[in-house]
C-alpha positions as CSV (number, residue, x, y, z in Angstrom):
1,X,113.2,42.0,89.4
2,X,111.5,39.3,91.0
3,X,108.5,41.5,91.6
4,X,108.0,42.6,87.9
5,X,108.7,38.5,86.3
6,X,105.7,37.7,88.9
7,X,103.3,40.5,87.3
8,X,104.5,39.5,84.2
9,X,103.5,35.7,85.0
10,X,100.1,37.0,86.3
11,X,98.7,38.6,83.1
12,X,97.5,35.5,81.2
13,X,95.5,34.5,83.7
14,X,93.9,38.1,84.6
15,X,92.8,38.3,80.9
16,X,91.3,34.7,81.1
17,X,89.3,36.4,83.9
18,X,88.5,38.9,81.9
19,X,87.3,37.3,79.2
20,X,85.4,34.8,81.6
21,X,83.7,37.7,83.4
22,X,82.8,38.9,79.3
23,X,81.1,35.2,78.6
24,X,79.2,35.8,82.2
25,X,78.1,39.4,81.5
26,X,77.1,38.5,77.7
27,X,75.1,35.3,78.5
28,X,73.4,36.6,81.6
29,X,69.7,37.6,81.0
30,X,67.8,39.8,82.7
31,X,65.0,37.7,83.5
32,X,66.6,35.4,85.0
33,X,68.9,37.2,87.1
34,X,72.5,34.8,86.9
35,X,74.9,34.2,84.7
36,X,74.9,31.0,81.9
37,X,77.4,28.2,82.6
38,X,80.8,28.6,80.7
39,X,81.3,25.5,78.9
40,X,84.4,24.3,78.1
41,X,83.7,23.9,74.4
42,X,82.7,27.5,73.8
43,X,79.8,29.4,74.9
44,X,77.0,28.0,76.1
45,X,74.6,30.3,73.3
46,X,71.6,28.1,74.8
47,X,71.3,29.8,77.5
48,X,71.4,33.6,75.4
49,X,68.2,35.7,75.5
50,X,66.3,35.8,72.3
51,X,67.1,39.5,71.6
52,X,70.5,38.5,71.6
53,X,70.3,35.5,69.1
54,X,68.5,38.0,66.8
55,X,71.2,40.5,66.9
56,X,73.6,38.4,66.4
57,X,71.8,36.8,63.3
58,X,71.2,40.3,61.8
59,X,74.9,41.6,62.5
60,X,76.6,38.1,60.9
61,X,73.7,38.5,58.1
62,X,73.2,34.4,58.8
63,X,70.8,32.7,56.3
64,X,69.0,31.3,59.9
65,X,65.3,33.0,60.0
66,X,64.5,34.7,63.4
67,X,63.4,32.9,66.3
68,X,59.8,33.3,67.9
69,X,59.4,35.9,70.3
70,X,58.5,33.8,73.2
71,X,57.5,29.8,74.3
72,X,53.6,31.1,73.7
73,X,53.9,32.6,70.0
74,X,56.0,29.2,69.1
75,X,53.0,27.0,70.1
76,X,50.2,29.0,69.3
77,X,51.7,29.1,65.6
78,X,53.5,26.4,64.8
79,X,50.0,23.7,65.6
80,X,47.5,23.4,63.1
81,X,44.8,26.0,62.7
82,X,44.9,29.5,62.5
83,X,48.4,29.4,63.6
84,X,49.9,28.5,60.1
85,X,47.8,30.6,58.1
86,X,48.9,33.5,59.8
87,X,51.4,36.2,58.2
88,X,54.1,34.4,60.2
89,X,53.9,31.3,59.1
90,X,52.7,32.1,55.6
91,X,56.2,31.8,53.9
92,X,58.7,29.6,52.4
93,X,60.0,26.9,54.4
94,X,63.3,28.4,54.4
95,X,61.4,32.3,56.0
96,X,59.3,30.7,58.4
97,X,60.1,31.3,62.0
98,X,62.7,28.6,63.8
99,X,63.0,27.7,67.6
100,X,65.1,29.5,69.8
101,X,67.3,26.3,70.2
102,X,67.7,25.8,65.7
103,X,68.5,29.8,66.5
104,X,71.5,29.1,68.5
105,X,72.7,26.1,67.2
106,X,73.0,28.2,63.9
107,X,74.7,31.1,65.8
108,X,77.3,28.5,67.8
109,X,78.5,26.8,64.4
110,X,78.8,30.5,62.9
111,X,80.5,31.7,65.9
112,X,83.0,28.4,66.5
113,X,83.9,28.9,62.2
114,X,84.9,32.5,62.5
115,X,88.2,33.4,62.9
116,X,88.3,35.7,65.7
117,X,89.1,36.4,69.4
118,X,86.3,35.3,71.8
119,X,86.4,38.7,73.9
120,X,86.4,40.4,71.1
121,X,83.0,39.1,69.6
122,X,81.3,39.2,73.0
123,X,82.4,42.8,74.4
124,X,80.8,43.9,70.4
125,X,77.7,41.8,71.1
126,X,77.2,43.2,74.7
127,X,77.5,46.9,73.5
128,X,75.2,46.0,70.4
129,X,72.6,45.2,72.7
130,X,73.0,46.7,76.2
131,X,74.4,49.9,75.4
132,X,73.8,51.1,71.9
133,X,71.2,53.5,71.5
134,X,68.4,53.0,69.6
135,X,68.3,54.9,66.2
136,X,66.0,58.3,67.5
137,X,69.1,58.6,69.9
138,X,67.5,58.7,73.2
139,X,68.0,55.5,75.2
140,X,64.5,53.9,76.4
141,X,63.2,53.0,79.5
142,X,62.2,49.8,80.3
143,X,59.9,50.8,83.1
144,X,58.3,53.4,81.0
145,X,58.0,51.1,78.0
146,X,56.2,48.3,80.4
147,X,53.8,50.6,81.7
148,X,52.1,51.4,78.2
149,X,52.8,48.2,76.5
150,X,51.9,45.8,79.5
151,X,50.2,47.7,81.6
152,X,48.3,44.2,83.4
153,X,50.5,41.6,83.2
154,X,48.3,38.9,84.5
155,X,45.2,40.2,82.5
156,X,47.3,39.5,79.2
157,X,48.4,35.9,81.1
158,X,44.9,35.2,81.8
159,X,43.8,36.2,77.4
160,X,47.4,34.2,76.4
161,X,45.9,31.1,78.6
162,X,42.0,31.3,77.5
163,X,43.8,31.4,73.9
164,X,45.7,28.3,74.1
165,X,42.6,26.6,75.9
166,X,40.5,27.6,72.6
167,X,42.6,26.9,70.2
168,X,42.9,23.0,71.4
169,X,39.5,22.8,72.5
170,X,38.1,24.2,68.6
171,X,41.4,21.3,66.8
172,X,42.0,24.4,64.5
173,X,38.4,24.8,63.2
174,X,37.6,28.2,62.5
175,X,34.6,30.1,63.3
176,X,31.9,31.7,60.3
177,X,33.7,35.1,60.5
178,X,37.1,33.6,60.0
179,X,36.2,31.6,57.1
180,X,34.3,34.4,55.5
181,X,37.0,36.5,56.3
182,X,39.3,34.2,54.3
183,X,37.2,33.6,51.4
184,X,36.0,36.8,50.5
185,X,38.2,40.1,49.4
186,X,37.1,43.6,50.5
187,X,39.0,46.9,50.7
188,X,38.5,49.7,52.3
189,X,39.4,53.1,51.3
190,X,39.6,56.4,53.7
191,X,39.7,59.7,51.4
192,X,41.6,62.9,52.1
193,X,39.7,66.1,54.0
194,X,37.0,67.0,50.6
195,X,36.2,71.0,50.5
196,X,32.3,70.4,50.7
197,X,29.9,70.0,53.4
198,X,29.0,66.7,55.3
199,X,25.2,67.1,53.6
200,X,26.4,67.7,50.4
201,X,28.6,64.8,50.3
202,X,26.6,62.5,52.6
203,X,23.4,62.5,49.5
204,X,26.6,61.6,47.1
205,X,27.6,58.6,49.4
206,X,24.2,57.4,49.2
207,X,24.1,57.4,45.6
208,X,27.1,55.4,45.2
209,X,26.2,52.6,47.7
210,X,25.1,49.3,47.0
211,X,26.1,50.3,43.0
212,X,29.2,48.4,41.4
213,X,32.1,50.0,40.9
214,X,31.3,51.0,37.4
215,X,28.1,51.9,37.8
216,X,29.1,54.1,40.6
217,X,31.7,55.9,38.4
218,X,29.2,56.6,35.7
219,X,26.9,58.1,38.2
220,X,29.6,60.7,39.5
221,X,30.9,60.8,35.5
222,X,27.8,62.7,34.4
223,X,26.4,64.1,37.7
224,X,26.4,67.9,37.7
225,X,27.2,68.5,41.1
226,X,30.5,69.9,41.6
227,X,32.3,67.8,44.1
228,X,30.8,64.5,41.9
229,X,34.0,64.7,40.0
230,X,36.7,64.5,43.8
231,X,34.6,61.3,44.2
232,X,34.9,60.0,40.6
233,X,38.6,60.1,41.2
234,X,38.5,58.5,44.4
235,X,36.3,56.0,43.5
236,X,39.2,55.0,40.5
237,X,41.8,55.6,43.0
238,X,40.0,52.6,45.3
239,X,39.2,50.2,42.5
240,X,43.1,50.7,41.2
241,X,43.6,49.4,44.3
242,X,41.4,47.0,45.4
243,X,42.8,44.9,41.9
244,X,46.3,45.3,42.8
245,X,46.2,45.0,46.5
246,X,43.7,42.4,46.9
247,X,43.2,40.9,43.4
248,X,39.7,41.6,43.2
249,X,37.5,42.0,40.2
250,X,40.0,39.4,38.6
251,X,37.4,36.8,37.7
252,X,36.9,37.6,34.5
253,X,40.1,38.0,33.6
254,X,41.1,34.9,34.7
255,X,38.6,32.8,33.0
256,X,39.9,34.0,29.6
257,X,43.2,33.1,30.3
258,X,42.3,29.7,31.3
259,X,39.5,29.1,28.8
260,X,42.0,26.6,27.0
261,X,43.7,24.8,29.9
262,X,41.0,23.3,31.7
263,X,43.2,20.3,33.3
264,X,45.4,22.9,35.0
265,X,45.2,22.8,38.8
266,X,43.9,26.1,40.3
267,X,42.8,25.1,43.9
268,X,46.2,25.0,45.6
269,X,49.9,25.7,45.0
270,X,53.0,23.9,46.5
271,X,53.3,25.9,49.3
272,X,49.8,24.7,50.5
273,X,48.6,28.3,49.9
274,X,45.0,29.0,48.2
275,X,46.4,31.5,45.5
276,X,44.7,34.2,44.1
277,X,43.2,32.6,41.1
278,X,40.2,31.3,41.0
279,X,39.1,27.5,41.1
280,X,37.3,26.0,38.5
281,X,34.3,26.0,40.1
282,X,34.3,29.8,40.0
283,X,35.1,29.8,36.5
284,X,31.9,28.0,36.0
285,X,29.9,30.4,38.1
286,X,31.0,33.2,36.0
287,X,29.6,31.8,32.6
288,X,25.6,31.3,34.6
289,X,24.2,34.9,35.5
290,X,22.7,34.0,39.1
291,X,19.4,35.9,39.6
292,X,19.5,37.3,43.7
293,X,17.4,39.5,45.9
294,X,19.3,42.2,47.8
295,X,18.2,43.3,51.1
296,X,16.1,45.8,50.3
297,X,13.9,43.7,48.2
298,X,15.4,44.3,44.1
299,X,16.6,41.9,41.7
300,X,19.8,41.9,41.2
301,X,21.3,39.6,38.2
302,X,24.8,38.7,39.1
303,X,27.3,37.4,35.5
304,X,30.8,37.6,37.7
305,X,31.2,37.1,41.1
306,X,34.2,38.9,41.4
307,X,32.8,41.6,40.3
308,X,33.5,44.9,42.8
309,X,30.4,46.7,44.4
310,X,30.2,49.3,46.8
311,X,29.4,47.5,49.9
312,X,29.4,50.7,52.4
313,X,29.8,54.2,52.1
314,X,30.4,57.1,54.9
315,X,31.2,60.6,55.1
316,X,33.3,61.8,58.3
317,X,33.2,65.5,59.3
318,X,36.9,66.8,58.9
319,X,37.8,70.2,60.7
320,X,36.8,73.7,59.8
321,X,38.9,76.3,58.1
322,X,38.5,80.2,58.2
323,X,37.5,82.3,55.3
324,X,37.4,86.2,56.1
325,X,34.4,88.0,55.3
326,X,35.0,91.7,55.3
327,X,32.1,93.9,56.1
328,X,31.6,97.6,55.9
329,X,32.8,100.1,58.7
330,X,36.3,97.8,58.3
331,X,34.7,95.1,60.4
332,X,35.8,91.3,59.4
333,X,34.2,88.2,60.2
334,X,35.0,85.0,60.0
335,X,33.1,82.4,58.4
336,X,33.9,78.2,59.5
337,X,34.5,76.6,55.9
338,X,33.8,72.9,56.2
339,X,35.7,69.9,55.5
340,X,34.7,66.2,55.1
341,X,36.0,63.2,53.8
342,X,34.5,59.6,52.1
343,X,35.2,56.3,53.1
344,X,34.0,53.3,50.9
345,X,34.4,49.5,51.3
346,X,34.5,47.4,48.3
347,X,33.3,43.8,48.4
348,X,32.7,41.0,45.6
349,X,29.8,40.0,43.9
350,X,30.1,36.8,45.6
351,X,29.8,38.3,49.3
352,X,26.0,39.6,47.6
353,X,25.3,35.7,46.8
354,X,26.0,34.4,50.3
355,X,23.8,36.7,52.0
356,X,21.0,36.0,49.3
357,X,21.3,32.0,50.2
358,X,21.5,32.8,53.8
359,X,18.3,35.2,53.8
360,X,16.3,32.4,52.0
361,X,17.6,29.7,54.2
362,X,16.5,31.2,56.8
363,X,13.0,32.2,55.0
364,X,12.4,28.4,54.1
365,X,13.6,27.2,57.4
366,X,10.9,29.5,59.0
367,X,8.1,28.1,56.7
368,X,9.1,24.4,57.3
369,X,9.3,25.0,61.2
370,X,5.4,26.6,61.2
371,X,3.3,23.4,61.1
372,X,0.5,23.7,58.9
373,X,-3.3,24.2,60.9
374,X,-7.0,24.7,59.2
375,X,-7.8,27.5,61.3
376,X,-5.7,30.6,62.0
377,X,-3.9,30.1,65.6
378,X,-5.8,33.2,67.2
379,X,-7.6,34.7,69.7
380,X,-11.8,35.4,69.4
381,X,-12.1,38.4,69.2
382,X,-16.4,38.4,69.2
383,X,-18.2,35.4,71.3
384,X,-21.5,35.3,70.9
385,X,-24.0,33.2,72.8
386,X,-25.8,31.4,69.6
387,X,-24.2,29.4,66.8
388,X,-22.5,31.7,64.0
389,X,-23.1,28.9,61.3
């Protein structure tokens, strides 16, 4: 009797262990090999690996954005520069990306306000993240995922640190590509396998490029050939598109709505975002046609600057098919049908301009470099031993 009273005394304090040794397992992370400290207060959700935070944010559907994925992503985008105009950081206030240490404080006050058992909530969590297949049901492997994701750890240290180092040495100034690549829309549009040769489709392609979008359509709108009228879909297909993708071609547009409300503000928005509208001094660029040279030496007389042209245009050789041709005797042969397919980027009118500018700063900086002389810096080509004058 005095053997069973003695288990019975012993089994609060083996489930305390229990749920101790829980805490330890849950709050142990694998990269750092031990086990969190057990604070008196509750636990210590500091010390919990990211993943885990995440999980737990997701399962408790907690109005707490996700945490950075490591020390490195949070400084590289949370300092000025390209850092906070990235995807990431593009977002309300209340989307953006918190610290791992806002993460847990969120997930401690959730956890300390709930109304349920402390093993309970940790043996869930540690099955959630440790033991739960992912959702093609086969469980991964780390070591396999390491070798094609990382496969040189100290290469991808080395580009992390030479980031950093260039991202404090530059103070968030961006290079000439950058900014172009922020100020000017393009899209770029792949089409499916066309049943047609690359030849045949490669003279179309050059027909089409350097041409607005309109004009290009017109062109395949009236042209005889026969696969003129694939691309004349395609082509509407990409400028659909390109207007509701990247809000190009919108210029226009734009100006007549605003025609009457000159005093509104255009250039930024309260987020601190350029939106996609244009700026007043657009709108005055599209009522004055700009006169430009392309490349290739034509004048070209710009009205809109968001207006869309054909930039580039490709053809890619798909794969062959097999058509039988049956032959006398009851022989077959097989003839190797081709396939090919069109790819097209679409720029602004405006892109056109700044390489126009640029090609005749450079041509004026090359005529004010050459200082002017009387006689033509060249070698004699005939000496002759009396006086030629």
């Amino acid at each position: 009797m005095a053997h069973a009273r003695s288990r019975l005394n012993n089994v609060p304090m083996a489930a305390q262990q229990v749920g101790n040794s829980l805490k330890e397992l849950a709050l142990a992370t694998p990269d750092s090999g031990n086990v969190g400290p057990i604070q008196s207060t509750g636990m210590a959700w500091g010390t919990a690996s990211t993943a885990m935070l995440n999980t737990y944010r997701v399962a408790h559907s907690l109005t707490t954005p996700a945490a950075f994925a490591s020390n490195y992503h949070q400084a590289l985008l949370t300092n000025p520069g390209i850092g906070r105009q990235s995807p990431t950081m593009a977002r309300r206030k209340d989307k953006r990306r918190v610290a791992k240490e806002v993460l847990a404080l969120a997930v401690r006050k959730n956890f300390n306000s709930a109304a349920v058992s402390e093993t309970d909530v940790v043996v869930e969590l540690v099955y959630k993240v440790r033991h739960q297949a992912p959702a093609g049901g086969k469980e991964r492997n780390p070591a396999n995922m390491q070798q094609v994701l990382d496969p040189d750890p100290r290469a991808r240290e080395r580009w992390e640190r030479r980031q950093v180092i260039q991202l404090v040495r530059k103070g968030g100034r961006l290079t000439k590509q950058q900014l172009i690549k922020r100020t000017e829309r393009e899209h770029v549009l792949r089409t499916h396998n066309l049943k047609t040769s690359v030849k045949k489709l490669g003279m179309v392609a050059r027909q089409i490029a350097g041409k607005t979008i309109d004009d290009a359509i017109t062109q395949m709108r009236f042209s005889k050939k026969k696969i003129a009228q694939d691309v004349l879909k395609q082509l509407e297909y990409a400028r659909d598109e390109a207007v509701v993708m990247r809000g190009m071609g919108l210029g226009s547009v734009k100006a007549e709505e605003n025609a009457g409300k000159p005093s509104k503000a255009l250039t930024t928005s309260t987020s601190g975002i350029s939106p996609t509208t244009p700026a007043p001094t657009e709108l005055q660029e599209v009522t004055s046609p700009v006169q430009i040279q392309l490349k290739d030496g034509k004048r070209h007389k710009v009205s809109d600057p968001s207006t869309i042209y054909i930039d580039q245009a490709w053809v890619g050789r798909g794969p062959f098919g097999r058509l039988p041709d049956y032959r006398a005797r009851g022989q077959v042969n097989f003839m190797r049908t081709p396939w090919t397919s069109l790819s097209v980027v679409l720029k602004e009118e405006k892109t056109r301009i700044r390489l126009h500018e640029e090609r005749e700063e450079k041509r004026k900086k090359a005529v004010r470099e050459n200082v002017w002389t009387h006689l033509p810096d060249r070698p004699v080509q005939w000496q002759r031993q009396w006086y030629t004058f």
